[in-house]
Biopython code that builds the backbone (N, CA, C, O; Angstrom):
import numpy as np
from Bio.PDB.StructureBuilder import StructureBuilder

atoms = [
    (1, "UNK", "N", (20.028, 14.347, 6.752)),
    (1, "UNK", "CA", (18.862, 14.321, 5.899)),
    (1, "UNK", "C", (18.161, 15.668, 5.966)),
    (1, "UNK", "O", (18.010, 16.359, 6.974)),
    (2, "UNK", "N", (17.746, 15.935, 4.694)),
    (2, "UNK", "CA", (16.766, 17.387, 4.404)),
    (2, "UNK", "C", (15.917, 17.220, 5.211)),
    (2, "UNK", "O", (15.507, 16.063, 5.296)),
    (3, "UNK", "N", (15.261, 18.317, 6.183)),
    (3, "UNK", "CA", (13.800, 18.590, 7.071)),
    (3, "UNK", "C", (12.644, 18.115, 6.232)),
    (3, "UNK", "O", (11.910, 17.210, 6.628)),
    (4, "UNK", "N", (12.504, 18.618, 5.268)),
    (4, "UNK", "CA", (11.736, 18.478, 4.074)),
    (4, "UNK", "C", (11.330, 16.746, 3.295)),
    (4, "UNK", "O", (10.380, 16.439, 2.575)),
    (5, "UNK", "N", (12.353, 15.989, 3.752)),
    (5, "UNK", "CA", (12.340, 14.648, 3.272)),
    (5, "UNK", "C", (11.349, 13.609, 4.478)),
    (5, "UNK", "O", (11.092, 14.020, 5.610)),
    (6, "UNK", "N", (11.081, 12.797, 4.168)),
    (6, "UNK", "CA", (10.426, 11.392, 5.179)),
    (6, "UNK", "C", (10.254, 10.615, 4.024)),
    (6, "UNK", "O", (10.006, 10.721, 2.823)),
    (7, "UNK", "N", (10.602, 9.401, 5.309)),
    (7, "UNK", "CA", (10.491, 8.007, 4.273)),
    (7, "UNK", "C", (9.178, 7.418, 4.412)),
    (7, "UNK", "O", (8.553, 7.584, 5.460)),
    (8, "UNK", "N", (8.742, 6.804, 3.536)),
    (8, "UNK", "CA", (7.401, 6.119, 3.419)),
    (8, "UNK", "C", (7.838, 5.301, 2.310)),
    (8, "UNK", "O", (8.860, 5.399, 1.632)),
    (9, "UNK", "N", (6.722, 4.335, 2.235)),
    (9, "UNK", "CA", (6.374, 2.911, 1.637)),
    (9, "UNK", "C", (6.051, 3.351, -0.097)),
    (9, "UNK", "O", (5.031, 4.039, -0.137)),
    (10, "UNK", "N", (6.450, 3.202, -1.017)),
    (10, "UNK", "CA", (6.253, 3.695, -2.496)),
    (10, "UNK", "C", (4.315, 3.264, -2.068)),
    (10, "UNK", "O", (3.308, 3.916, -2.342)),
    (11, "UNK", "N", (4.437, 2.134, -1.440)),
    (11, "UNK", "CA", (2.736, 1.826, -1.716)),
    (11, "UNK", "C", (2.245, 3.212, -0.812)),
    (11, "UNK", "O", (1.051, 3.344, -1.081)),
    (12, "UNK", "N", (2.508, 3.902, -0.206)),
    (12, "UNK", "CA", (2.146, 5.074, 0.479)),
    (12, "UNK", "C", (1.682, 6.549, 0.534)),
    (12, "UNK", "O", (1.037, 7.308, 1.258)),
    (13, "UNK", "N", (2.706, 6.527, -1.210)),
    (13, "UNK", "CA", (3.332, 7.758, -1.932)),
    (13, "UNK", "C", (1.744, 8.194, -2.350)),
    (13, "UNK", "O", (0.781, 7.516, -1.994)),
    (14, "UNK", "N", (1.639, 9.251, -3.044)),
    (14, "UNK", "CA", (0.327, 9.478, -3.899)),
    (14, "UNK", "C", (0.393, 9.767, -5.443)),
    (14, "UNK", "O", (1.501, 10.217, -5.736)),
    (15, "UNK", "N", (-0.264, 9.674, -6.282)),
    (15, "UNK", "CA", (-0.080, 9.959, -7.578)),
    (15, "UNK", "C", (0.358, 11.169, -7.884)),
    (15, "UNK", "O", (-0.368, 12.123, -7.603)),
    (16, "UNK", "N", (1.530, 11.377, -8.471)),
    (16, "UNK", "CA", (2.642, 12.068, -9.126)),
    (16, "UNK", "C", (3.670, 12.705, -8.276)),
    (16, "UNK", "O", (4.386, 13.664, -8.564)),
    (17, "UNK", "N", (3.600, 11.570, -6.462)),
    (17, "UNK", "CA", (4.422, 12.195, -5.807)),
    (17, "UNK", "C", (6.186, 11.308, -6.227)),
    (17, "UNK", "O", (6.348, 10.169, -6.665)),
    (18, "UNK", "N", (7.327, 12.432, -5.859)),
    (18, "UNK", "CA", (8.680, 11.688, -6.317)),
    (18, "UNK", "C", (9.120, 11.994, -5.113)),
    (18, "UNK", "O", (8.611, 12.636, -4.194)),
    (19, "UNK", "N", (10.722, 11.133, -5.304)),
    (19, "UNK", "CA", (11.440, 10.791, -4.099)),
    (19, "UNK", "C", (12.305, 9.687, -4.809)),
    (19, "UNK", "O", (12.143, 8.974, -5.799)),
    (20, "UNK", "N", (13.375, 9.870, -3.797)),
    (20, "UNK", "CA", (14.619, 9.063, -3.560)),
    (20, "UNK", "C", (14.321, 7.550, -2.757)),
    (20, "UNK", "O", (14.051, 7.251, -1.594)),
    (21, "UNK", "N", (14.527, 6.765, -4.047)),
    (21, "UNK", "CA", (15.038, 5.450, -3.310)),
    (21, "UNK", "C", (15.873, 5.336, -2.197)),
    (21, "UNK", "O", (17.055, 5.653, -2.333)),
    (22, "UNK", "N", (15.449, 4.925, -1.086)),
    (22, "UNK", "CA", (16.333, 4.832, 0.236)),
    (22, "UNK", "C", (17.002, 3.488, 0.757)),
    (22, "UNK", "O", (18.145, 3.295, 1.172)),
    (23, "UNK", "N", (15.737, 2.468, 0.578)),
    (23, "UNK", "CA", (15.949, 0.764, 0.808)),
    (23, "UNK", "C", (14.935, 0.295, 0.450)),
    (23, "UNK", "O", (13.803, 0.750, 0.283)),
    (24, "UNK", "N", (15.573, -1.062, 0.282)),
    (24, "UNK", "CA", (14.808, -1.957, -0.318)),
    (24, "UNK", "C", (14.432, -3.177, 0.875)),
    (24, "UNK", "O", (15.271, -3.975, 1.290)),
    (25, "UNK", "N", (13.492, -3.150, 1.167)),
    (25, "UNK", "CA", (13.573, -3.881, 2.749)),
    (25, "UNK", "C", (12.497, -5.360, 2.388)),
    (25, "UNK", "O", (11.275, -5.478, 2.481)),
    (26, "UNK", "N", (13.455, -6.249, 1.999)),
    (26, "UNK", "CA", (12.720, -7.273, 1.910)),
    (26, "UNK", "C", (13.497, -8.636, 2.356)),
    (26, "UNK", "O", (14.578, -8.474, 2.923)),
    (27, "UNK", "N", (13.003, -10.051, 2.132)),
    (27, "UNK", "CA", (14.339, -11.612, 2.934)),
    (27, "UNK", "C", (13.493, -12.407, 1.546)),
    (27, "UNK", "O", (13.342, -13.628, 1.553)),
    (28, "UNK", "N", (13.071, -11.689, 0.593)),
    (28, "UNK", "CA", (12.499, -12.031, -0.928)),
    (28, "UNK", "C", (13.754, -12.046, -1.713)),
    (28, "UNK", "O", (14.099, -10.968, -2.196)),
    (29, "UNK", "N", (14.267, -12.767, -1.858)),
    (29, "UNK", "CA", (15.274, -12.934, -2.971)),
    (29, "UNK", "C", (15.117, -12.640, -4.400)),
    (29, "UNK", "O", (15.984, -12.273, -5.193)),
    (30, "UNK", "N", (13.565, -12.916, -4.647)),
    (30, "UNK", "CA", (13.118, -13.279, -5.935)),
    (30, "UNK", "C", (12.857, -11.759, -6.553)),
    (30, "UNK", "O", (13.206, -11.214, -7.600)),
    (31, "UNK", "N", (12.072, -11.335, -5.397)),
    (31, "UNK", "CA", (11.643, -9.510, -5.427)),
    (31, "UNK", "C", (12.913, -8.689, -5.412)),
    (31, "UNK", "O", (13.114, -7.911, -6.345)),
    (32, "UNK", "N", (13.633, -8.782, -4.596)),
    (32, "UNK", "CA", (15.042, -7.973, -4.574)),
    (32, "UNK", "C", (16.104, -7.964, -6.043)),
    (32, "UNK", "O", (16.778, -7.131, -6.649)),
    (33, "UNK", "N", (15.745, -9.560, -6.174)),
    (33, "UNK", "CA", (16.599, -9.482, -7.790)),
    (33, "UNK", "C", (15.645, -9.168, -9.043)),
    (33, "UNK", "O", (16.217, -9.084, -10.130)),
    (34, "UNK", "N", (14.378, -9.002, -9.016)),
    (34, "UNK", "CA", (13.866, -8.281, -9.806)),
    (34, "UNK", "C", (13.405, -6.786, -9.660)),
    (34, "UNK", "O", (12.837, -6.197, -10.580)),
    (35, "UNK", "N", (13.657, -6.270, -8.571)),
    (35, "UNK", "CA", (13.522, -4.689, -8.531)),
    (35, "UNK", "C", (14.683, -4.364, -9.196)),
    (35, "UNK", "O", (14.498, -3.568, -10.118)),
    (36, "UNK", "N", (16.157, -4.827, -8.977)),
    (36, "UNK", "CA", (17.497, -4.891, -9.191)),
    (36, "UNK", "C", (17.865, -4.934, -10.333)),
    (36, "UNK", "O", (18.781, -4.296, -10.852)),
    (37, "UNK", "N", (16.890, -5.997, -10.979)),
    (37, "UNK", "CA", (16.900, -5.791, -12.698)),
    (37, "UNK", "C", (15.680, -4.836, -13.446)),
    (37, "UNK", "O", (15.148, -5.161, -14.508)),
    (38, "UNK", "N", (15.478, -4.074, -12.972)),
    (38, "UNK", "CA", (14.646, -3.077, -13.132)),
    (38, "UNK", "C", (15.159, -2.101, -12.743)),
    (38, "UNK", "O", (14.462, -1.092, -12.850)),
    (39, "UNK", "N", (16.378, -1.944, -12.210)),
    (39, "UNK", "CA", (17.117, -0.526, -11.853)),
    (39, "UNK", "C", (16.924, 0.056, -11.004)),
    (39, "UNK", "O", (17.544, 1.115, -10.902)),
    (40, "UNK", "N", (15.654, -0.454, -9.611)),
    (40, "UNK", "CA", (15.084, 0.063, -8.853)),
    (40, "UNK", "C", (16.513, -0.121, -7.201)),
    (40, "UNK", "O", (16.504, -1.058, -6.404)),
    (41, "UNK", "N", (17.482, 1.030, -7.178)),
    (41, "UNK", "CA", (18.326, 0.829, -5.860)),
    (41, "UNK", "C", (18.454, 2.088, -4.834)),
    (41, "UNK", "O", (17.863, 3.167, -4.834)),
    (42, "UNK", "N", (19.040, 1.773, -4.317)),
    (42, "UNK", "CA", (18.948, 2.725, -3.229)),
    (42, "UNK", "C", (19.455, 4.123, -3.932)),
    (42, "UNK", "O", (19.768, 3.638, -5.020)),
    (43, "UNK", "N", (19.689, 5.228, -4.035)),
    (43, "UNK", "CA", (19.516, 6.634, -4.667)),
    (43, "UNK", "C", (18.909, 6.629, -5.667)),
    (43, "UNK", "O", (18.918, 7.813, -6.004)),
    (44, "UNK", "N", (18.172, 5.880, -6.662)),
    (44, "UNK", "CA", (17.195, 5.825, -7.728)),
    (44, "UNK", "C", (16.285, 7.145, -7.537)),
    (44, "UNK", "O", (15.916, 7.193, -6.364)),
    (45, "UNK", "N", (15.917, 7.971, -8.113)),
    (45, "UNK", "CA", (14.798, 8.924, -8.140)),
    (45, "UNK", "C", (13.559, 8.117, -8.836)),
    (45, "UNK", "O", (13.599, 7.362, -9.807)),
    (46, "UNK", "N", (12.628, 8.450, -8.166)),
    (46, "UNK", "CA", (11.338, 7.667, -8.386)),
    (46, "UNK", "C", (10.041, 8.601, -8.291)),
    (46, "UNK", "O", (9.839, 9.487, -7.461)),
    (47, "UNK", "N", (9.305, 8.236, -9.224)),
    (47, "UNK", "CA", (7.689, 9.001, -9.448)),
    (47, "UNK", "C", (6.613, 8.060, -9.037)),
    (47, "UNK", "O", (6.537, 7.163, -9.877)),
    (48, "UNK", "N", (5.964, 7.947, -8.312)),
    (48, "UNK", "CA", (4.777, 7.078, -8.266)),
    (48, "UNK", "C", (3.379, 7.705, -9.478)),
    (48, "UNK", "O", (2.691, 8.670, -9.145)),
    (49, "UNK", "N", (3.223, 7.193, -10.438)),
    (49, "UNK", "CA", (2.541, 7.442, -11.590)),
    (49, "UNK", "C", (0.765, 7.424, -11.110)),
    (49, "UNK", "O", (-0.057, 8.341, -11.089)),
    (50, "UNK", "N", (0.659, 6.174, -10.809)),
    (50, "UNK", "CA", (-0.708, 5.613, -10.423)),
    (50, "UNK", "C", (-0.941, 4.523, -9.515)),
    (50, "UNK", "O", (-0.159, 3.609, -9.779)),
    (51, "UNK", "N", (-1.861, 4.191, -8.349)),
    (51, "UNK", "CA", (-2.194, 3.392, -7.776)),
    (51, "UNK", "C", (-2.648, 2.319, -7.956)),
    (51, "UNK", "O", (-2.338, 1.318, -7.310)),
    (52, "UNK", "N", (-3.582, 2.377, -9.010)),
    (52, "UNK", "CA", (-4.414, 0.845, -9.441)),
    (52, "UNK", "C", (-4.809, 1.140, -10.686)),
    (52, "UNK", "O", (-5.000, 2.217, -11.252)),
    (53, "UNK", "N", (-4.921, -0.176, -11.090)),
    (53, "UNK", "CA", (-5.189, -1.063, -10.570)),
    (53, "UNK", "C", (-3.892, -1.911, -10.224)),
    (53, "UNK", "O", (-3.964, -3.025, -9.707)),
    (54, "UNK", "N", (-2.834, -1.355, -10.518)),
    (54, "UNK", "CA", (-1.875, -1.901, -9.754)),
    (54, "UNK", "C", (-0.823, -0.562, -10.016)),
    (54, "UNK", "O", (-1.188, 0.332, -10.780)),
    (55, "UNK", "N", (0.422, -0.499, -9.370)),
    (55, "UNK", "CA", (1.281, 0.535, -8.754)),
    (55, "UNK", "C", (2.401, 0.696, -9.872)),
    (55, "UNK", "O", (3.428, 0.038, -10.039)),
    (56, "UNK", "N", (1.912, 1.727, -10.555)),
    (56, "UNK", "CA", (2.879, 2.276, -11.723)),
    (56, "UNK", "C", (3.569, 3.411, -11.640)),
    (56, "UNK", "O", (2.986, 4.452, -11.339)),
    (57, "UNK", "N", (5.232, 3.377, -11.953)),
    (57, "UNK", "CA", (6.152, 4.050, -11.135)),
    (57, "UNK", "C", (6.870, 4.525, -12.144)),
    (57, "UNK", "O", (6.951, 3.623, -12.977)),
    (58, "UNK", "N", (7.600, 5.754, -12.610)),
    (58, "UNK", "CA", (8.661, 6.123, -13.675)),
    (58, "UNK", "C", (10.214, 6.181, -12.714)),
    (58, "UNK", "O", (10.501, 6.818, -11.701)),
    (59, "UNK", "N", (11.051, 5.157, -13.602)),
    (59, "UNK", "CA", (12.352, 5.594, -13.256)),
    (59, "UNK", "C", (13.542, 5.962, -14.375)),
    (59, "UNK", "O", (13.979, 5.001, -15.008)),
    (60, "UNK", "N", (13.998, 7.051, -14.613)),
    (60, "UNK", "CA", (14.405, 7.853, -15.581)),
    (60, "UNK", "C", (13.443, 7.912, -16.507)),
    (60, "UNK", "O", (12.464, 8.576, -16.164)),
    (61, "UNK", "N", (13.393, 7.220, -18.034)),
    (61, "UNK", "CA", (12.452, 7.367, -18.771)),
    (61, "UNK", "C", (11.483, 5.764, -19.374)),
    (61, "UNK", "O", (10.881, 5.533, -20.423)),
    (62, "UNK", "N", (11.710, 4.995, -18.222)),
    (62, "UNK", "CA", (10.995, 3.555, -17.807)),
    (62, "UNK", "C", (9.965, 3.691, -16.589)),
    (62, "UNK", "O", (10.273, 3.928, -15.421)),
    (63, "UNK", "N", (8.337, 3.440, -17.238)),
    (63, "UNK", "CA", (7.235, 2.922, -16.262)),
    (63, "UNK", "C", (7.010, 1.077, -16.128)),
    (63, "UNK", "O", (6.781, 0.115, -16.862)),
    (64, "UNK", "N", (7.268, 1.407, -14.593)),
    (64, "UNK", "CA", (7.222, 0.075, -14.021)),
    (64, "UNK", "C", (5.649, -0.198, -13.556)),
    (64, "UNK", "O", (4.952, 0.633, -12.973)),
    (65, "UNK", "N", (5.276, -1.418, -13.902)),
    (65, "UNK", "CA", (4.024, -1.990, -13.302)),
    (65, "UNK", "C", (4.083, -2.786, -12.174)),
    (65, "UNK", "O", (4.023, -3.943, -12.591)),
    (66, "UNK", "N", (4.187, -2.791, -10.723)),
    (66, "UNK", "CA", (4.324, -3.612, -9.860)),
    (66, "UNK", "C", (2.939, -4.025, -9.006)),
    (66, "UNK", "O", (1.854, -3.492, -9.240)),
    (67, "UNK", "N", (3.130, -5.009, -8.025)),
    (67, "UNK", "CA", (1.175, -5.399, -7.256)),
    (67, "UNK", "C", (1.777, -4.696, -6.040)),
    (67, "UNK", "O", (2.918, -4.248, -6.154)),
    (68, "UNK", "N", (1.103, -4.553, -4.857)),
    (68, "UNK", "CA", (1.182, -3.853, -3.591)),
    (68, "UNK", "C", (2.143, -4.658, -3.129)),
    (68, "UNK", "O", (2.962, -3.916, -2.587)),
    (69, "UNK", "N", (2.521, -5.863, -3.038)),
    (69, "UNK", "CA", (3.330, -6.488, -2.415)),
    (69, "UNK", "C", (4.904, -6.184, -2.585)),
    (69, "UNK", "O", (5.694, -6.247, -1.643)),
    (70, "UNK", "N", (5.208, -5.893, -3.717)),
    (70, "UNK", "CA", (6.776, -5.296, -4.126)),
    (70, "UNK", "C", (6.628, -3.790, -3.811)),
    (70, "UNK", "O", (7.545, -3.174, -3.267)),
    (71, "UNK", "N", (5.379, -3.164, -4.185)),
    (71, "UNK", "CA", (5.621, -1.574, -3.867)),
    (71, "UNK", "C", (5.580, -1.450, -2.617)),
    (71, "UNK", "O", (5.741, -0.253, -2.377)),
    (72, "UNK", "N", (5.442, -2.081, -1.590)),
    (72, "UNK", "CA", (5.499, -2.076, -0.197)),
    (72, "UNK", "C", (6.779, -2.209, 0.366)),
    (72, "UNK", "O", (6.822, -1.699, 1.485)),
    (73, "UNK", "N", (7.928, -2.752, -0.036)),
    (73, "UNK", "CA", (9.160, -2.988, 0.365)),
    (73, "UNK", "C", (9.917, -2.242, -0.394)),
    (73, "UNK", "O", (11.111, -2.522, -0.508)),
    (74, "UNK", "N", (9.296, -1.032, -1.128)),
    (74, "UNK", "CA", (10.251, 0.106, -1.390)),
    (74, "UNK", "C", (9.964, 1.148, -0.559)),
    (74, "UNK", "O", (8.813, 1.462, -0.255)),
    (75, "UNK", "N", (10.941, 1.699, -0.177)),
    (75, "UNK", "CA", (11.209, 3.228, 0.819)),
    (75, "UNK", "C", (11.819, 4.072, 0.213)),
    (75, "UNK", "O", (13.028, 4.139, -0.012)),
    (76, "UNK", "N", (10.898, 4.833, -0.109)),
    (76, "UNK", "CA", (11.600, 6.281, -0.630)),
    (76, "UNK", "C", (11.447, 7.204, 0.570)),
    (76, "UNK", "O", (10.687, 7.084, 1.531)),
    (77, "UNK", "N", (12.474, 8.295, 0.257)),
    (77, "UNK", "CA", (12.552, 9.658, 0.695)),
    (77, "UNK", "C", (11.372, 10.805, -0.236)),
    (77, "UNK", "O", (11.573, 11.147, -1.401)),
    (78, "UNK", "N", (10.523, 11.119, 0.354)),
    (78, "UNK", "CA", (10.011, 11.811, -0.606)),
    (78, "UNK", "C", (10.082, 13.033, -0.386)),
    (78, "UNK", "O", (10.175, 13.554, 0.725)),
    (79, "UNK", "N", (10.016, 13.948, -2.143)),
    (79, "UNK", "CA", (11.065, 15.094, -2.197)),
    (79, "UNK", "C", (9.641, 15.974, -1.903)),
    (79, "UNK", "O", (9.683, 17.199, -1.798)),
]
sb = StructureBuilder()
sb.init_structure("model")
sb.init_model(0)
sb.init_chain("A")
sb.init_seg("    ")
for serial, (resi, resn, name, xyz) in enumerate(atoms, 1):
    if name == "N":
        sb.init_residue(resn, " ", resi, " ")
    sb.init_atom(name, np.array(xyz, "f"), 0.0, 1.0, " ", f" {name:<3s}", serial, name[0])
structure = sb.get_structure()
């Protein structure tokens, strides 16, 4: 891994910081298969857009709206 990289919580990130999807760390079935259908996997490049009122994220040229509870069980590498 790059010196330059650390993982943190997408809920962690700050507005307009990016990074690499690393894991998806959840025993949520329901959350895992809907990040999954949202394209959200492990090497995904990811933007955290905005914090609130809830956690809006760009992946390629799709903004996702998620609550703290799903953006918390994403781990990015941030670039």
């Amino acid at each position: 891994m790059n010196k330059s990289t650390h993982l943190i919580k997408l809920s962690d990130m700050n507005n307009q910081q990016e990074g690499i999807v690393s894991e998806l760390v959840t025993n949520n079935g329901s959350i895992l298969r809907k990040l999954m259908s949202m394209g959200i996997l492990p090497g995904t490049r990811i933007k955290l857009i905005q914090k609130s009122p809830s956690y809006v994220f760009q992946v390629g040229y799709t903004q996702v709206a998620v609550d703290r509870e799903i953006a918390s069980v994403i781990f990015v590498n941030v670039l």
